[in-house]
C-alpha positions, 0 to 999 in steps of 0.5 A, a space after each residue: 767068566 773070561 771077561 770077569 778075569 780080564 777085567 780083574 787083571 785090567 783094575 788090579 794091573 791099573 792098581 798096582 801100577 798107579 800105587 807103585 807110580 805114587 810110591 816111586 814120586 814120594 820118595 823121589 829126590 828130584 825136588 832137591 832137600 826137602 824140608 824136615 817138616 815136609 818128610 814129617 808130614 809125608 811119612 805116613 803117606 808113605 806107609 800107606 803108600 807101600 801098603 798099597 802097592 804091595 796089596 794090590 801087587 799081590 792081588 795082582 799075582 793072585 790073579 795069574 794063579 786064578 788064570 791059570 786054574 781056570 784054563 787047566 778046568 775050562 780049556 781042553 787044548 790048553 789041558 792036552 798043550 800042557 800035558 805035551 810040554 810036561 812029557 817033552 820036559 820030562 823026556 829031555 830030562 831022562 835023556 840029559 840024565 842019561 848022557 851025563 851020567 854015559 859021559 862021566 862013565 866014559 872020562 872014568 874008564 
């Protein structure tokens, strides 16, 4: 299953790149004025381009979400790390909330 994920992410990765390097070279302005005729002919390919690459972007997000459920119902210690994280986070926001609010208490006396 790992390596179905990490292949997936390396073809979508792949993907995305190669459609976003072909949409940056179409519409670069390198080459000097281009003719009319040639944006004519090049604006479809355009689109499909831009297409493309935002299909295979979100395929390519997609996948950090499928990580990321298949780490929460496969892996024990990421599951025990993250619940960590969540509590430390929490905990650190009591405590600012707690302060705050004993600091605006304090300028108002």
């Amino acid at each position: 299953m790992l390596l179905t994920v990490s292949l997936l992410y390396v073809l979508l990765s792949a993907c995305s790149t190669v459609s976003y390097i072909v949409a940056r070279l179409a519409r670069s302005d390198d080459a000097g004025e281009v003719p009319t005729w040639c944006v004519k002919a090049l604006r479809p390919r355009l689109r499909l381009s831009d297409r493309v690459y935002s299909i295979t972007s979100q395929l390519h997000k997609l996948v950090f979400a499928y990580n990321f459920v298949v780490y929460v119902v496969a892996g024990r210690q990421f599951r025990a790390e993250l619940r960590e994280l969540l509590c430390r986070f929490a905990v650190l926001r009591v405590f600012t909330s707690r302060q705050s609010s004993q600091q605006s208490a304090e300028t108002a006396v």
